[in-house]
C-alpha positions in Angstrom: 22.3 9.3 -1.5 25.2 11.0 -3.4 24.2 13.8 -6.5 26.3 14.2 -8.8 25.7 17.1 -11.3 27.2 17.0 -14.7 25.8 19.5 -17.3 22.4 18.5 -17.7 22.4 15.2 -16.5 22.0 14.5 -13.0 22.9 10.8 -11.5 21.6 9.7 -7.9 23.6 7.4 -6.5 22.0 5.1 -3.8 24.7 4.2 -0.8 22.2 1.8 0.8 19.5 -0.6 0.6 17.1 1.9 1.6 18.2 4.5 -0.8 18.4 1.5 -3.8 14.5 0.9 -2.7 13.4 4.8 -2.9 15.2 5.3 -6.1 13.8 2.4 -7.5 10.1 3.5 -6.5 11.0 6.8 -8.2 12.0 5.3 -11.1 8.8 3.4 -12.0 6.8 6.5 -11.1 8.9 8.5 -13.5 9.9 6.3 -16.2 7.1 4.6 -17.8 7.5 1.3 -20.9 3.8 1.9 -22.5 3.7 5.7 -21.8 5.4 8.7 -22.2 7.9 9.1 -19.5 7.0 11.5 -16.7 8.5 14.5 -15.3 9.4 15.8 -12.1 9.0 19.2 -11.5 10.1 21.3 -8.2 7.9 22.0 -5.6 8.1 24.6 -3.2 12.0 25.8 -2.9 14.9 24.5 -1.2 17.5 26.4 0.7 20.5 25.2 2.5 20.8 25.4 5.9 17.0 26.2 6.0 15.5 23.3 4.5 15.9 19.8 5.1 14.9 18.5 2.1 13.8 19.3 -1.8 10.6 18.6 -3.2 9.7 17.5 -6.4 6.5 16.9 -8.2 5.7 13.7 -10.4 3.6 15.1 -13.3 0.2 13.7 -13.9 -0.2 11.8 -11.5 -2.3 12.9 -8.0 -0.7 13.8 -4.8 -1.3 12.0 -2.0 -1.9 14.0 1.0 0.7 13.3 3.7 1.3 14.5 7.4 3.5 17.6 5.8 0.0 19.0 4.3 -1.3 19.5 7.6 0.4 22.4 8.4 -1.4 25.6 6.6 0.7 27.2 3.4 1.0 30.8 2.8 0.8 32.6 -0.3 4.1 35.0 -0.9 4.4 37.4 -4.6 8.1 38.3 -5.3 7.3 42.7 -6.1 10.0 42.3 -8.2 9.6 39.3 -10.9 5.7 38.6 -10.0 6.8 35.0 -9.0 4.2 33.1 -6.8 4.9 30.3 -4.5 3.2 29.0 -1.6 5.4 27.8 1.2 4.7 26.1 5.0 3.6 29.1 7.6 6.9 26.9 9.6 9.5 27.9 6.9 11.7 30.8 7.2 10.0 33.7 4.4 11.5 32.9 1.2 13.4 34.9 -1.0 13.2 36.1 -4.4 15.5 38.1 -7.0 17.8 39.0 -3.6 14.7 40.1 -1.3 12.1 38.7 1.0 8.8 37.8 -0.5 5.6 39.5 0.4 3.0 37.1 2.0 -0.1 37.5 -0.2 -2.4 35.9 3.1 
């Protein structure tokens, strides 16, 4: 899939049939004729090099629970800007405002 970023639009271009069937999905989650269009919000955080892949969240409608949920989350506070994420015990700590977060659990 190729991103391209332009101000405050962002296109995803599908390269495949595959990618043309996944955006398509994403686009009748998000955009909706007889409702108000949804949005997608982040979830989690992505880093590069340390994650594989970003998350987002389709809002108002219910996650499913999926084979990724199965491994426990921790609770980490940034001391600095009060931020509070929880993040896979399997990632890396994150980071926050330049420093390490400090796991609430």
């Amino acid at each position: 899939m190729k991103i391209e970023v332009e101000g405050a639009i962002i296109r995803l271009i599908p390269e495949n049939k595959q990618e043309v069937e996944g955006l398509n999905k994403m686009w009748e989650l998000v955009a909706r004729c007889e409702e108000e269009n949804k949005k997608l919000l982040p979830l989690g955080m992505y880093i590069p090099g340390s994650s594989s892949y970003a998350q987002f969240y389709v809002e108002g409608i219910q996650a499913s629970a999926d084979a990724r949920e199965s491994v426990r989350k921790i609770r980490y506070v940034c001391m600095i800007c009060n931020h509070m994420e929880e993040y896979p015990e399997d990632r890396p700590t994150p980071v926050c405002c330049g420093q390490p977060m400090i796991s609430m659990d």
